[in-house]
Kinemage of the C-alpha trace (Angstrom):
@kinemage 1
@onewidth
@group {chain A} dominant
@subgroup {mainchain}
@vectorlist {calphas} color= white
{ca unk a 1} P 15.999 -4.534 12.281
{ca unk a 2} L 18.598 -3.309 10.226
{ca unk a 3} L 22.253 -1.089 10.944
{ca unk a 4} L 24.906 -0.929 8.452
{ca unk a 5} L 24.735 -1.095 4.848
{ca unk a 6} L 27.966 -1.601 2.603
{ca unk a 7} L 28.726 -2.049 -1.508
{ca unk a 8} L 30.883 -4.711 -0.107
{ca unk a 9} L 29.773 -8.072 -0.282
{ca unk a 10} L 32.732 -9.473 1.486
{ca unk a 11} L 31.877 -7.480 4.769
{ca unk a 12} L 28.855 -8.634 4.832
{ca unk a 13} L 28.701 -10.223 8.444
{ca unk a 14} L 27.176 -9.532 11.631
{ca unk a 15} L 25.308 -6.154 12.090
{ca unk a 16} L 26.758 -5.067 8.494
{ca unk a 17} L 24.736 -5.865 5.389
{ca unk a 18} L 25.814 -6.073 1.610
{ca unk a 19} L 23.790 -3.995 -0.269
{ca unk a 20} L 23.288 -6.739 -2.899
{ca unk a 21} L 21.634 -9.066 -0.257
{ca unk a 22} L 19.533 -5.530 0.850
{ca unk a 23} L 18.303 -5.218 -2.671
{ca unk a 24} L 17.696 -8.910 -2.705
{ca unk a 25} L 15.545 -8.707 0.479
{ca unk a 26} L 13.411 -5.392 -0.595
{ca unk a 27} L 12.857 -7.291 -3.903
{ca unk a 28} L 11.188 -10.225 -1.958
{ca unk a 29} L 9.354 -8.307 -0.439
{ca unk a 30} L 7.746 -6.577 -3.480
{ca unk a 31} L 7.170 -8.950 -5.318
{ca unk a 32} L 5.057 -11.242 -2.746
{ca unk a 33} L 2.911 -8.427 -1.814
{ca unk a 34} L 4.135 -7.152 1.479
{ca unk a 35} L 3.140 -3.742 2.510
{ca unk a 36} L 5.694 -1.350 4.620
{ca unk a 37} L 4.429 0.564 7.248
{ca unk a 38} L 5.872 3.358 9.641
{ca unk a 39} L 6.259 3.108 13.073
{ca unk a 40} L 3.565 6.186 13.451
{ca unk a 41} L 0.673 4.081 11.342
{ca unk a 42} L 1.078 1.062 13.845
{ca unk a 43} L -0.227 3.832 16.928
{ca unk a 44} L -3.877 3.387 15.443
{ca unk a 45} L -3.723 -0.010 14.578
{ca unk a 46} L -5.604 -2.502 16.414
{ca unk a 47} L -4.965 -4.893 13.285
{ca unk a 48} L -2.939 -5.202 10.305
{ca unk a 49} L -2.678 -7.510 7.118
{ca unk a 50} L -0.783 -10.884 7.660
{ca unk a 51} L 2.011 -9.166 5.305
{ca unk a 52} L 2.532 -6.157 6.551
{ca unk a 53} L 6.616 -5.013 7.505
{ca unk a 54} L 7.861 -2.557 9.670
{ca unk a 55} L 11.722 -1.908 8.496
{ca unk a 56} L 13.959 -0.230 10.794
{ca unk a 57} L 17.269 1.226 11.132
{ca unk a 58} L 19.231 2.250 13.809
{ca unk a 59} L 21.949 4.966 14.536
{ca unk a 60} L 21.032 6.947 11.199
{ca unk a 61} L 24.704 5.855 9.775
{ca unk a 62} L 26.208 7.624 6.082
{ca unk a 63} L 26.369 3.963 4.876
{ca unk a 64} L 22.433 3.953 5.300
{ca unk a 65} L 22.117 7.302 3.701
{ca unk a 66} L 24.195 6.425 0.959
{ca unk a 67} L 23.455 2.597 0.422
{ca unk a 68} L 19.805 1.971 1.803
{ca unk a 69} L 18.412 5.207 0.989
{ca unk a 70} L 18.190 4.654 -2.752
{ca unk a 71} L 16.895 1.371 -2.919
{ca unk a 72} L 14.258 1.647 -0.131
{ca unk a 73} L 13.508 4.974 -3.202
{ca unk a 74} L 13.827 2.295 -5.802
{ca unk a 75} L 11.513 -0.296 -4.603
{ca unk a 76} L 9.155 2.063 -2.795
{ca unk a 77} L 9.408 1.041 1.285
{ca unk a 78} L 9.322 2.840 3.862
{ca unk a 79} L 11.599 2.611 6.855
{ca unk a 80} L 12.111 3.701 10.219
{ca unk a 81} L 15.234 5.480 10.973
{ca unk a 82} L 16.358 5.561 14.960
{ca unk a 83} L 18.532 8.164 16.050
{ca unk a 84} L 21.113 8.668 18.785
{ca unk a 85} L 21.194 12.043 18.883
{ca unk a 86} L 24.235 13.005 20.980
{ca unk a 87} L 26.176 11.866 17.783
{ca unk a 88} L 24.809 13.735 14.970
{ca unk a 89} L 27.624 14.600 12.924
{ca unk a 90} L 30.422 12.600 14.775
{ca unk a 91} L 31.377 9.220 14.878
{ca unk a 92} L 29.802 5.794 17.077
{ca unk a 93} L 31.387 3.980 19.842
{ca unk a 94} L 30.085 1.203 19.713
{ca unk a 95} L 31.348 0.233 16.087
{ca unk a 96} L 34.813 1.326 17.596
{ca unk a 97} L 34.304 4.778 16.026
{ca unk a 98} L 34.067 3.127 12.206
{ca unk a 99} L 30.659 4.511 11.577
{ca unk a 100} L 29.768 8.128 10.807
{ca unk a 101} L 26.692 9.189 12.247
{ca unk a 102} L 24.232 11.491 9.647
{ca unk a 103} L 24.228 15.287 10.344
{ca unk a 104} L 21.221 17.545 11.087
{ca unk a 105} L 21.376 18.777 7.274
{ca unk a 106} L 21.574 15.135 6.159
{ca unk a 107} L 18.437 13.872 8.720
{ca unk a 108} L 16.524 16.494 7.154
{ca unk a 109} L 17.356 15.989 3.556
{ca unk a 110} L 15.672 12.796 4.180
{ca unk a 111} L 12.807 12.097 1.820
{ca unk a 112} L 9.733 11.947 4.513
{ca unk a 113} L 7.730 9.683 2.550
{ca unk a 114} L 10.144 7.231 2.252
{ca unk a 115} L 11.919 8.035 5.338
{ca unk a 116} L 10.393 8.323 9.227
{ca unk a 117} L 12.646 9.095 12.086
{ca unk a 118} L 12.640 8.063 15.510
{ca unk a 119} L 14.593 8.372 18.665
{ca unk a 120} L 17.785 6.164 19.672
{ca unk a 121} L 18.611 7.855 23.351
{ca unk a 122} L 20.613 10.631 23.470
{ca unk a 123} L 24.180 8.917 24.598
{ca unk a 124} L 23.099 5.002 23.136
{ca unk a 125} L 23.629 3.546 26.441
{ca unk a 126} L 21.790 0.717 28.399
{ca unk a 127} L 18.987 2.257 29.960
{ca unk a 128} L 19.095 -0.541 32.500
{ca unk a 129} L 22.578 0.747 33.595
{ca unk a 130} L 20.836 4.264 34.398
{ca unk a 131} L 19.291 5.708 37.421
{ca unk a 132} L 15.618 7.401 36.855
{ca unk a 133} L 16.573 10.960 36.482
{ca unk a 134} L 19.813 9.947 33.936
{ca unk a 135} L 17.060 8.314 31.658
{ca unk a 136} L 14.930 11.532 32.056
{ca unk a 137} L 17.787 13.645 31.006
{ca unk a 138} L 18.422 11.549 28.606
{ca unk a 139} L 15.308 11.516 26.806
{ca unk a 140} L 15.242 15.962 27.666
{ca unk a 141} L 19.018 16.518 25.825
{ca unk a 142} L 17.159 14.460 22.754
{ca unk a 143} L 13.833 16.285 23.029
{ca unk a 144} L 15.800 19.754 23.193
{ca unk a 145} L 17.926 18.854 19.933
{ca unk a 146} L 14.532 18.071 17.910
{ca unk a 147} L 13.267 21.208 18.917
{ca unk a 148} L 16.347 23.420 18.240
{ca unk a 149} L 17.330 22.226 14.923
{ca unk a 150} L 13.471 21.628 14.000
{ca unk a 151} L 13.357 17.856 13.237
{ca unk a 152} L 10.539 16.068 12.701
{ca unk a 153} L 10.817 13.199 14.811
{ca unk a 154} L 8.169 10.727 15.497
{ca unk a 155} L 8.279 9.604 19.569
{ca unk a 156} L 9.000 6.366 19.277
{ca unk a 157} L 12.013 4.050 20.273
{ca unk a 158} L 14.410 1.830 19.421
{ca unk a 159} L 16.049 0.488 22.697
{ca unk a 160} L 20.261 0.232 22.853
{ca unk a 161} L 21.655 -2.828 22.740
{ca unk a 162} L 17.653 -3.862 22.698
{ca unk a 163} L 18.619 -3.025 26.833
{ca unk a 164} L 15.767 -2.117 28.784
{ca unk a 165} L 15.068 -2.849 32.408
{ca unk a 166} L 13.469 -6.592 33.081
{ca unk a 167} L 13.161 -6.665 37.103
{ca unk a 168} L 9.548 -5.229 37.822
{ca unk a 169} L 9.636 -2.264 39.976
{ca unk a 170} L 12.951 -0.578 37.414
{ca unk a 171} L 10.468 -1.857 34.431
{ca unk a 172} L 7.266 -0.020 35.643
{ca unk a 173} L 9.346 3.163 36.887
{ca unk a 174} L 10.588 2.807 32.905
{ca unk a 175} L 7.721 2.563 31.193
{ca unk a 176} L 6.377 5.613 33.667
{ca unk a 177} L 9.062 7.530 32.128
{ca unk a 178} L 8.327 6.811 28.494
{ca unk a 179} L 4.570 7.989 29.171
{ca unk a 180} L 5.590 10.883 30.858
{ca unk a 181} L 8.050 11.792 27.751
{ca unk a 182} L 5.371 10.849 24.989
{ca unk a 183} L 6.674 7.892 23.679
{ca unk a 184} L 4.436 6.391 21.462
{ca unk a 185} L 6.112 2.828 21.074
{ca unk a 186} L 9.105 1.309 21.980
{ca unk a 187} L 10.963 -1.539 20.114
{ca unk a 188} L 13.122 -4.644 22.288
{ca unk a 189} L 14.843 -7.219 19.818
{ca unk a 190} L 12.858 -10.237 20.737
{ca unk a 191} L 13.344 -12.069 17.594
{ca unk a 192} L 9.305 -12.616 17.025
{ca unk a 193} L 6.726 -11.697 14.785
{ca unk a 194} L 4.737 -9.316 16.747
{ca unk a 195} L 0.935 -10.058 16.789
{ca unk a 196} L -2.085 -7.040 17.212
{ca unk a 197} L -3.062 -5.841 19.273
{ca unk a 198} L 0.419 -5.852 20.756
{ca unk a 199} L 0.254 -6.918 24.993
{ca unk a 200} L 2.525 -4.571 25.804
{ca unk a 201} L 3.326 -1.220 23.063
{ca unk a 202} L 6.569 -0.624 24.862
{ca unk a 203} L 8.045 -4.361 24.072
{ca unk a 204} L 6.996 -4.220 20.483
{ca unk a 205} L 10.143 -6.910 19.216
{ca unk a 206} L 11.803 -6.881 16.251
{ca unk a 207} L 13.975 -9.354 13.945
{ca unk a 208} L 17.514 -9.262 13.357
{ca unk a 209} L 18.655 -9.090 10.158
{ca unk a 210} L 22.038 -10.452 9.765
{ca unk a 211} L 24.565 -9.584 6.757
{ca unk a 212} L 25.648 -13.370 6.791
{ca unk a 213} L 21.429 -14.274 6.182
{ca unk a 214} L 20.986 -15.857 3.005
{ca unk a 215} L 17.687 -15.074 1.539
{ca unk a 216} L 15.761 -18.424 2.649
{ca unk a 217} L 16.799 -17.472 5.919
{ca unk a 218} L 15.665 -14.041 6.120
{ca unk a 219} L 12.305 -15.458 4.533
{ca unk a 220} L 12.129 -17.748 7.746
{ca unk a 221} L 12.673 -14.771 10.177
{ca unk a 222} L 9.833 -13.081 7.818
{ca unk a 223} L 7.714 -15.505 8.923
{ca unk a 224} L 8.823 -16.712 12.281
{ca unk a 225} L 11.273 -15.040 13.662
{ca unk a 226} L 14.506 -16.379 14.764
{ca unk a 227} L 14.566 -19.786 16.048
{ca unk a 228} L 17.337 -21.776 17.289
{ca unk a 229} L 18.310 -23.952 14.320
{ca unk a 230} L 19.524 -20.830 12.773
């Protein structure tokens, strides 16, 4: 699980990674024989190879267009873009408004066999926060953007904040909702290699890549996930 992408190796820290350390990373994977995979080539999947990568991105950012674009081109991996669609075009929150968000001409510039794109929410809020019928409407304002700009989206989806609701009955109602909207799969955090066939395909989990990971570390998380030493 990836977000921001910068030239900068000094601001590389948190949920923003240098681009060097990116490279470094894609490189690794390459050249120890890992094969990427979309989100949409997991749904028929009952098993796949011990080094096999799903790389995602979310909120569809400029710094990914212009940073992680051409080297996912350059060393030939696919990724998973997630996008919040009520800010195509404008600016995040939740980066205190430092982010631009891609437009609809830029998300469909985007080279589809490099590039796959998913859904985000439509306002990137906690969908544990959120009644029934807001997550509905929700998911309807994101469906009716896809259809009027003609995006090809795949349904799947990359939680906010990794937020989705844990007590039982909100939980069920939740994943109701996602098989009433056609969601596909849906992506917690987790910090775990996910194993096939998956328990649940609406708690698939997915590791956090930090931009203050050295490469030994991120080689751990390849392999394990994230565990508390670290």
């Amino acid at each position: 699980m990836y977000h921001n992408i910068t030239p900068n190796n000094d601001l590389s820290l948190g949920l923003t990674l240098s681009a060097s350390k990116f490279e470094e990373q894609l490189d690794f994977l390459n050249k120890n024989g890992y094969t990427s995979l979309f989100v949409s080539e997991l749904e028929q999947m009952q098993s796949i190879a011990s080094k096999s990568v799903v790389v995602t991105f979310d909120d569809v950012t400029e710094n990914q267009l212009l940073y992680a674009l051409p080297l996912l081109k350059k060393h030939n991996i696919k990724a998973t873009f997630f996008i919040p669609f009520s800010y195509i075009g404008k600016t995040d929150l939740w980066n205190n408004g430092s982010e631009k968000i891609m437009t609809i001409e830029e998300l469909k510039s985007l080279d589809s066999s490099i590039i796959e794109l998913g859904h985000h929410s439509f306002y990137h809020r906690k969908y544990s926060d959120l009644s029934e019928q807001e997550i509905e409407d929700d998911f309807d304002k994101s469906f009716d953007i896809i259809t009027k700009n003609n995006l090809n989206v795949y349904p799947s989806l990359a939680y906010p904040y990794g937020n989705f609701p844990k007590k039982r009955l909100k939980k069920d109602l939740f994943f109701i909702i996602l098989e009433k909207k056609g969601i596909k799969m849906a992506f917690r955090i987790g910090n775990r290699v996910n194993i096939f066939p998956v328990k649940n395909k609406f708690e698939m989990q997915r590791i956090d890549i930090k931009g203050q990971d050295t490469l030994f570390k991120f080689k751990w998380k390849l392999k394990v996930g994230k565990l508390s030493l670290f």
